[in-house]
KEDOVO-524743 format. One record per residue (C-alpha): z, y, x; residue number from 1; residue in one letter. Coordinates in steps of 0.02 Angstrom, whole numbers, plus 32768, in hexadecimal, padded with zeros to 4 digits. Each point is the difference from the previous one (the first is absolute). Example, Ala and Ser with C-alpha at 12.3 -4.5 7.8 and 13.67 -1.06 7.14 Angstrom:
BEGIN
PT      z      y      x     k   r
PT   8186   7F1F   8267     1   a
PT   7FDF   80AC   8045     2   s
***
This chain:
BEGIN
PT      z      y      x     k   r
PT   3F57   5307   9B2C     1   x
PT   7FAC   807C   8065     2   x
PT   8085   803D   805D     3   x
PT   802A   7F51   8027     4   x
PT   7F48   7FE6   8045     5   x
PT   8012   80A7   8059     6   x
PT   80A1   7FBE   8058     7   x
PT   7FC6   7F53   802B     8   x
PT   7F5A   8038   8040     9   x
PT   803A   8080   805B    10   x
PT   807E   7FA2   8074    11   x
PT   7F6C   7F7B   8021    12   x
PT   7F81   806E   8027    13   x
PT   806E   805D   806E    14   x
PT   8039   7F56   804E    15   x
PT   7F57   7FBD   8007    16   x
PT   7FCB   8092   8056    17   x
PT   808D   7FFA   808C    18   x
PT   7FBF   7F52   8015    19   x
PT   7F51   8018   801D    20   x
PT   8016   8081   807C    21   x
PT   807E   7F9E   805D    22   x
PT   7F7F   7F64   800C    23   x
PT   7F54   8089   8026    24   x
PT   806F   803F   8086    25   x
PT   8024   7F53   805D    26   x
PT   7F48   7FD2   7FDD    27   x
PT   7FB0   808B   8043    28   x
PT   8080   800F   808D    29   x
PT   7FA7   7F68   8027    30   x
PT   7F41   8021   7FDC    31   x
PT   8022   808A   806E    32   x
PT   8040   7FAA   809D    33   x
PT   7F5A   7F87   7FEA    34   x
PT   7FA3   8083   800B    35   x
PT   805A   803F   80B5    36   x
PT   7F82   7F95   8064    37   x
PT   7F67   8065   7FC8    38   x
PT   8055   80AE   803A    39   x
PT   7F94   8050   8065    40   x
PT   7F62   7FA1   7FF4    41   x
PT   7F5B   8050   8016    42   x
PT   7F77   7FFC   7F69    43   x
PT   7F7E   7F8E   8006    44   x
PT   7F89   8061   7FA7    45   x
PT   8038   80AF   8050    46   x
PT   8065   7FEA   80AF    47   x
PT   8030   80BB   7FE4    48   x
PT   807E   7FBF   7F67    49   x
PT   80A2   7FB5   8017    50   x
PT   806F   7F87   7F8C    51   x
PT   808B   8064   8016    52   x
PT   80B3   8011   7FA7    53   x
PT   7FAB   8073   7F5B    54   x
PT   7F7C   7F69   7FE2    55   x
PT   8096   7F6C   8013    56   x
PT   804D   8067   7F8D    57   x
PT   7F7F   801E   7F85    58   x
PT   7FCB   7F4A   8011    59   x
PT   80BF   7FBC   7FD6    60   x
PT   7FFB   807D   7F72    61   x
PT   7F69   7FC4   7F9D    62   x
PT   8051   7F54   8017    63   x
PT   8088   8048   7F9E    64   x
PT   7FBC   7FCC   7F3A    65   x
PT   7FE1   7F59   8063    66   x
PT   80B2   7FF5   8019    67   x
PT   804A   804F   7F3B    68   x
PT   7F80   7F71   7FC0    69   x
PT   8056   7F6E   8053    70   x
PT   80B2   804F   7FED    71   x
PT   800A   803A   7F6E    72   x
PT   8029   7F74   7F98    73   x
PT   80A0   7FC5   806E    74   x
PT   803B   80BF   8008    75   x
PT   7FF9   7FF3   7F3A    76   x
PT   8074   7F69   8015    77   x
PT   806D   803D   8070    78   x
PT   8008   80BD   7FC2    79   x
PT   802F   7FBC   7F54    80   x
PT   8080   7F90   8026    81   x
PT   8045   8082   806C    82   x
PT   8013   8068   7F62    83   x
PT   801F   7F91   7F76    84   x
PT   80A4   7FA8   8071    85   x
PT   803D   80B5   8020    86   x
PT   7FE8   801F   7F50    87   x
PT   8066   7F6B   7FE4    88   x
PT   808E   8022   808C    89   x
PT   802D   8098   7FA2    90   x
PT   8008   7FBD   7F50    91   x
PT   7F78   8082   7FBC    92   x
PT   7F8F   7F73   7FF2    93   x
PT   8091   7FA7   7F90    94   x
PT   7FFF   80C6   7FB4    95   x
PT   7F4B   7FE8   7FD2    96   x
PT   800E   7F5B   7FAC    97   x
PT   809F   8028   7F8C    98   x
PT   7F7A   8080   7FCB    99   x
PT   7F81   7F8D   7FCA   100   x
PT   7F8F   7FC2   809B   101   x
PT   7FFD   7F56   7FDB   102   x
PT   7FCA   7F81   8064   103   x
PT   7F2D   8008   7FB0   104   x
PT   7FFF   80BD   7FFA   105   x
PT   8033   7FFF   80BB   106   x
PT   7F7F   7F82   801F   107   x
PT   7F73   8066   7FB6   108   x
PT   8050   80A4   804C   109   x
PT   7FE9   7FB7   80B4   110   x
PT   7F4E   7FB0   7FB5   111   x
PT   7FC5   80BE   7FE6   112   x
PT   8028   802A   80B5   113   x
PT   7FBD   7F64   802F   114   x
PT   7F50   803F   7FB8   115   x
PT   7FFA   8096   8053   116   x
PT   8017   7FB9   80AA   117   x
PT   7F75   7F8C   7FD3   118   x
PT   7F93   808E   7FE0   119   x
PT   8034   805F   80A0   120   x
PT   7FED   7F49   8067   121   x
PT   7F5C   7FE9   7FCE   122   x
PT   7FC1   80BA   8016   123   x
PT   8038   8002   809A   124   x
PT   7FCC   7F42   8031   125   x
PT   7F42   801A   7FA8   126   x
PT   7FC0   80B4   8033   127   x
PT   807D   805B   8083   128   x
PT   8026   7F7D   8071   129   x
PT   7F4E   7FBB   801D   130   x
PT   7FC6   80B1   8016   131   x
PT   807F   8025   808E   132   x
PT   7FE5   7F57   8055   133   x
PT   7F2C   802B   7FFF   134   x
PT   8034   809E   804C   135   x
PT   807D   7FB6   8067   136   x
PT   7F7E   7F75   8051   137   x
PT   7F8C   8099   8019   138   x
PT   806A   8057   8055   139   x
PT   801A   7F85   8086   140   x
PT   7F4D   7FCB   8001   141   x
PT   7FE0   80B3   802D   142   x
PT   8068   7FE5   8092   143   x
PT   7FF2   7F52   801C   144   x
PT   7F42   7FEE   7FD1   145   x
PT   8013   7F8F   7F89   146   x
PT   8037   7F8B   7F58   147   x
PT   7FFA   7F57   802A   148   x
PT   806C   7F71   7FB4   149   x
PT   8015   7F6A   8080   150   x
PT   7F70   7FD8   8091   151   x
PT   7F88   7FCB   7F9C   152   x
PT   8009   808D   7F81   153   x
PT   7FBB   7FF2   7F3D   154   x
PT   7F8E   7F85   7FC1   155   x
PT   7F8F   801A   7F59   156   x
PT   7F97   7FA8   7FB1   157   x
PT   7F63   8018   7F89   158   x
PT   7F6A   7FB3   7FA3   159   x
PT   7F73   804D   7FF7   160   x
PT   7F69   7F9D   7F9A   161   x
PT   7FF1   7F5A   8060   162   x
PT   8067   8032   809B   163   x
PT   80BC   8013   8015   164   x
PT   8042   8072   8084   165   x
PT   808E   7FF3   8076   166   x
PT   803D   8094   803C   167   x
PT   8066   802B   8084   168   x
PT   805B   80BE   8024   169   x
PT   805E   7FF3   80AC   170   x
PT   804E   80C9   7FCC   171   x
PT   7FD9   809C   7FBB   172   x
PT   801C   80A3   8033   173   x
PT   8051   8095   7FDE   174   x
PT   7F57   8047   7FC8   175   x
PT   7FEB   7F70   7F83   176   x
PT   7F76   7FC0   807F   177   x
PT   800C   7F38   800E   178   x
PT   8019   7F98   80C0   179   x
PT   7FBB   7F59   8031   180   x
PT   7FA0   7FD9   7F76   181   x
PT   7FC1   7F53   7FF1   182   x
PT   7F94   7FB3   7F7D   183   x
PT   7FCB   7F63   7FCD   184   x
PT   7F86   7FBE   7F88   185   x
PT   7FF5   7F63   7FA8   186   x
PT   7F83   7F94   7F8A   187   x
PT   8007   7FB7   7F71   188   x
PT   8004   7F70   8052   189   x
PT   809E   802F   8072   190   x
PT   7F94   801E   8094   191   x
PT   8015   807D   806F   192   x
PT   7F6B   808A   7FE4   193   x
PT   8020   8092   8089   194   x
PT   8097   8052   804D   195   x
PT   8013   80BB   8027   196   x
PT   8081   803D   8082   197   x
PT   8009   80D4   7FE4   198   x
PT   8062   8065   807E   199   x
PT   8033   8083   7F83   200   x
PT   7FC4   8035   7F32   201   x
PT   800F   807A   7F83   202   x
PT   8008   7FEB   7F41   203   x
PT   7F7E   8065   7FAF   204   x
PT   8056   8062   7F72   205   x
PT   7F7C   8003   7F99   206   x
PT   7F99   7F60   8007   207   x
PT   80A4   7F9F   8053   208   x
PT   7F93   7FB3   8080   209   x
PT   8044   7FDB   80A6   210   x
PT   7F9C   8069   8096   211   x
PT   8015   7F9F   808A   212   x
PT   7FFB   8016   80CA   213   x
PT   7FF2   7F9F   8082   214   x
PT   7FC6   7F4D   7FA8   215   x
PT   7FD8   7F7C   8051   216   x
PT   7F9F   7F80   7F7A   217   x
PT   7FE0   7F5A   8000   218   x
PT   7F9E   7F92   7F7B   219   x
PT   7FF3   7F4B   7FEC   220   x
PT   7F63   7FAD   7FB2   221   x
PT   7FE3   7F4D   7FD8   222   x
PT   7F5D   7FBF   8005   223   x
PT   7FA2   7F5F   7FA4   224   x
PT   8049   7F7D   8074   225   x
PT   80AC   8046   7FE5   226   x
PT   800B   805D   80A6   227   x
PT   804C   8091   801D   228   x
PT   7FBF   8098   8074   229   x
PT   806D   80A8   801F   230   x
PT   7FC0   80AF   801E   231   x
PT   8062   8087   802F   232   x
PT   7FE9   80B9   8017   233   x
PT   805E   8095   8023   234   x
PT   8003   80A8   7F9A   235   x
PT   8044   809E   8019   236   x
PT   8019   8020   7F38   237   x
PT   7FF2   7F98   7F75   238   x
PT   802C   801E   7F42   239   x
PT   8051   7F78   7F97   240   x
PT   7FFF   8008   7F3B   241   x
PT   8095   7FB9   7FB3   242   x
PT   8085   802C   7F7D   243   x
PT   80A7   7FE4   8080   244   x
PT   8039   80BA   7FF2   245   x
PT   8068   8055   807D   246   x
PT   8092   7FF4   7F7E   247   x
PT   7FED   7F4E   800D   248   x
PT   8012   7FE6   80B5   249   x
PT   808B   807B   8006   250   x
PT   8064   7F89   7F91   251   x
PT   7FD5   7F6F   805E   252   x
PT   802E   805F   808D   253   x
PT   80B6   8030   7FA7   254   x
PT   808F   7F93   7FEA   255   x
PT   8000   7FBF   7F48   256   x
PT   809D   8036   7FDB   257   x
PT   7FD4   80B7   8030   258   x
PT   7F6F   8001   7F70   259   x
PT   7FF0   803A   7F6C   260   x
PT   8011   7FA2   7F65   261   x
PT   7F60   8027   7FBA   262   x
PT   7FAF   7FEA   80BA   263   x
PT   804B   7F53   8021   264   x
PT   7FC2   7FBE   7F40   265   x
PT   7F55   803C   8044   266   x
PT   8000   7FAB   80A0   267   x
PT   8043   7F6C   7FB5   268   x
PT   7F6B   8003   7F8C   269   x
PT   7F8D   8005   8091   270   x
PT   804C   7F82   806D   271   x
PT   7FEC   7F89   7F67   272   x
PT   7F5E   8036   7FD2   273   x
PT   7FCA   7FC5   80B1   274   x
PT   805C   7F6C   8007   275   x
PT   8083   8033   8077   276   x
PT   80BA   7FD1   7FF0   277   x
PT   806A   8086   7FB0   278   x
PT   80A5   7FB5   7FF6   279   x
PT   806B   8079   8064   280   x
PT   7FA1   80A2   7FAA   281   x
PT   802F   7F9E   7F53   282   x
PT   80B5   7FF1   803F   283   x
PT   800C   80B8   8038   284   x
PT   7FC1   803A   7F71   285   x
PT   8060   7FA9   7F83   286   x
PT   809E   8041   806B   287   x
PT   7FC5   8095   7FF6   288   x
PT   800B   7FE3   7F3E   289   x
PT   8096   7FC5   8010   290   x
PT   806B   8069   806A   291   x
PT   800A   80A1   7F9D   292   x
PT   805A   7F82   7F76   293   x
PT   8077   7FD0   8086   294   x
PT   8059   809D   7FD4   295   x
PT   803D   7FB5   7F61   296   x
PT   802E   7F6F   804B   297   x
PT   807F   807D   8070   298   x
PT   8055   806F   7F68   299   x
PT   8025   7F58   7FA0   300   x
PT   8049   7FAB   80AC   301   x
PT   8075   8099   8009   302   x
PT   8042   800B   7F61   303   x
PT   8060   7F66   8001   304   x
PT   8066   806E   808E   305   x
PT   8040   807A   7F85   306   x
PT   805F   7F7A   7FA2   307   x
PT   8070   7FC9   8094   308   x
PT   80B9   803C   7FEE   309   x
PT   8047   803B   80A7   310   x
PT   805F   80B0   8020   311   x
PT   801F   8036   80B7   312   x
PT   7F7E   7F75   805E   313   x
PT   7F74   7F98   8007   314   x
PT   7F7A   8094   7FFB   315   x
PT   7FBB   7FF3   80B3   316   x
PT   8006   7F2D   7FEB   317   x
PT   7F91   802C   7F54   318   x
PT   7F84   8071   804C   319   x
PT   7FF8   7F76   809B   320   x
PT   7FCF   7F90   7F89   321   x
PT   7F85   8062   7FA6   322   x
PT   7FB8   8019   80C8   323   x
PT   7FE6   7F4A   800A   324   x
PT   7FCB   7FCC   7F51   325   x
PT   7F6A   8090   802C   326   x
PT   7FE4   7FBD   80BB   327   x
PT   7FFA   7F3F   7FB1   328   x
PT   7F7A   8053   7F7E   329   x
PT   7F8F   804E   807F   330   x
PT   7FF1   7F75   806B   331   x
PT   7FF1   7F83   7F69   332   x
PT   7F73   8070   7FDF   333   x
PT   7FA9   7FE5   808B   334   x
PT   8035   7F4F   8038   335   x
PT   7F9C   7FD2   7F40   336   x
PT   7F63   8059   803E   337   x
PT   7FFA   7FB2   8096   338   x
PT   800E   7F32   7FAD   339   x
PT   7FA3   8039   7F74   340   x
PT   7F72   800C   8068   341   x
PT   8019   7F6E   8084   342   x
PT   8017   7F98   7F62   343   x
PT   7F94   804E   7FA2   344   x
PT   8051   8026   7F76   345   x
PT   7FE1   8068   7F48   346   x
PT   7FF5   80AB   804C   347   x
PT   8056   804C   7F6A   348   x
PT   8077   7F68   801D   349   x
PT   8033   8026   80B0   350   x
PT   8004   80B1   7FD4   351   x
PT   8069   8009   7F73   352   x
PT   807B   7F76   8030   353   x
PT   807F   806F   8063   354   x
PT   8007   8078   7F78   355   x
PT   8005   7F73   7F75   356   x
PT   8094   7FAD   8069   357   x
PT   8069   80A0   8014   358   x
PT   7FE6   8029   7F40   359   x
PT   804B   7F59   7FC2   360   x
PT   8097   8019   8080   361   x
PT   801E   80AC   7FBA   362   x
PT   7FFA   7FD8   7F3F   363   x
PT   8055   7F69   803E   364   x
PT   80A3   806B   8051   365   x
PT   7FE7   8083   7F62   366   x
PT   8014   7F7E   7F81   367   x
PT   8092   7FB6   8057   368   x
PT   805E   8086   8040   369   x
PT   7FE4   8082   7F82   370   x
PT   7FDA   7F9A   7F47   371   x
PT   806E   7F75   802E   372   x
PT   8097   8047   804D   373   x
***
């Protein structure tokens, strides 16, 4: 049984591999001509630096876990039924049956692979790739001057005794030092309290409160006959105590998707704990779950493959197939995320759904293809 392992893991791992540098070429063929524009741009924080072709380069490069993350589950689809249909187009597939690989112990053969690409999906998906995009974004901002998502930027929120806190971060730099801050403080009542509008801060490492420079402050008192009279002052520094970290904003600032597992449960806990909607964190998180497992889902959908009986054709119309069954999956994928959260759906629901799908359709085609006939 070993050497039958050694054989069948050894053509898909091979195959897989092929595949998966075939797709990280195209992709970052691509990432690279996006990047084209920004050739030759000055620094913002040092007009003496340029963005030149060794940055782009570096920059497309730490996108590259990024890219194995999202790809690897179609290029274990399509690298296994690339090897288990030329297994089968020279008979040593039929070889390996006639010497006892049934129909289960194939199943649970392909399972064990299955696992280990799990493993190496979610490695890669929950501690390299979010490591290389953070360096990644920081090596723009050091050129660009900044991580921002969107105009408005990244908006926390906190509570704080009888006041809840609105926060806005327009961007933060490549320093970790935060851009158009903008705060604003409420009652318990829901009324407005004070607003403070800082040019730049800086996260305190060791007491976490945010230095800030430039404010402008304004407070809002209401007197006996329910009248309300503004002050406002300007200060050149001002410290604010609170418990947002600079961890926090910087996954605010991140795409979801480009967290951590551990980091998006934690942000998810805070968003609820301040009564903020965390539906699309909940979705991406629960993907995030999910998506290693979609590996499984891949080695069962090829085996089914290794039963067909041709001789002399059919292998490039098998591994077309296995293209699109992969392409349908990604975009499934996504297409879920997006209506699970316009509809507001279960987020392990809209999550798991592709997967669930694709699992029923590939124990559907093993039971009838291989069991039945």
């Amino acid at each position: 049984m070993k050497t039958l392992r050694r054989l069948i893991y050894g053509e898909i791992l091979v195959a897989v591999g092929f595949v998966l540098l075939a797709f990280l070429a195209l992709f970052l063929f691509f990432d690279f001509v996006d990047e084209l524009p920004a050739l030759g741009k000055a620094s913002v924080l040092d007009p003496s630096r340029v963005y030149g072709l060794p940055q782009a380069l570096l920059y497309v490069g730490l996108l590259l876990p990024s890219r194995v993350y999202e790809l690897l589950p179609i290029a274990v689809l399509i690298g296994a039924v690339y090897a288990l249909v030329r297994l089968a187009q020279g008979s040593e597939y039929t070889i390996l049956r006639t010497s006892g690989l049934g129909p289960w112990r194939a199943l649970r053969t392909l399972l064990g692979l299955g696992l280990f690409f799990v493993a190496l999906t979610f490695a890669i998906g929950d501690y390299l790739a979010p490591w290389a995009d953070r360096t990644g974004q920081l090596l723009k901002a050091q050129y660009q001057g900044r991580i921002s998502v969107g105009q408005t930027g990244a908006w926390l929120k906190e509570r704080q005794e009888d006041t809840q806190y609105s926060v806005n971060v327009r961007a933060m730099d490549a320093t970790g030092a935060l851009e158009g801050i903008r705060i604003f403080a409420f009652g318990a009542d829901g009324r407005i309290r004070a607003t403070l509008s800082a040019q730049r801060g800086v996260i305190a490492p060791d007491s976490g409160e945010w230095l800030l420079s430039e404010v402008q402050r304004r407070r809002f008192e209401v007197n006996a006959e329910q009248q309300v009279t503004a002050t406002s002052d300007t200060l050149p520094t001002l410290s604010w105590p609170t418990g947002l970290s600079v961890d926090m904003v910087s996954v605010a600032l991140l795409k979801p998707e480009r967290m951590r597992t551990v980091d998006l449960f934690g942000y998810i806990q805070h968003l609820q704990a301040n009564n903020q909607t965390a539906q699309r964190h909940e979705i991406e998180f629960w993907r995030k779950v999910f998506y290693p497992l979609s590996c499984l889902v891949m080695v069962v959908l090829a085996l089914p493959f290794a039963y067909l009986h041709f001789r002399s054709s059919g292998l490039a119309a098998y591994v077309f197939a296995g293209v699109m069954i992969g392409i349908s999956f990604f975009l499934l994928n996504n297409v879920f995320g997006y209506i699970g959260n316009l509809r507001d759906w279960q987020p392990w629901l809209a999550a798991a759904a592709p997967s669930m799908l694709y699992s029923l359709a590939s124990l559907g085609a093993f039971g009838w293809l291989v069991l039945k006939r």
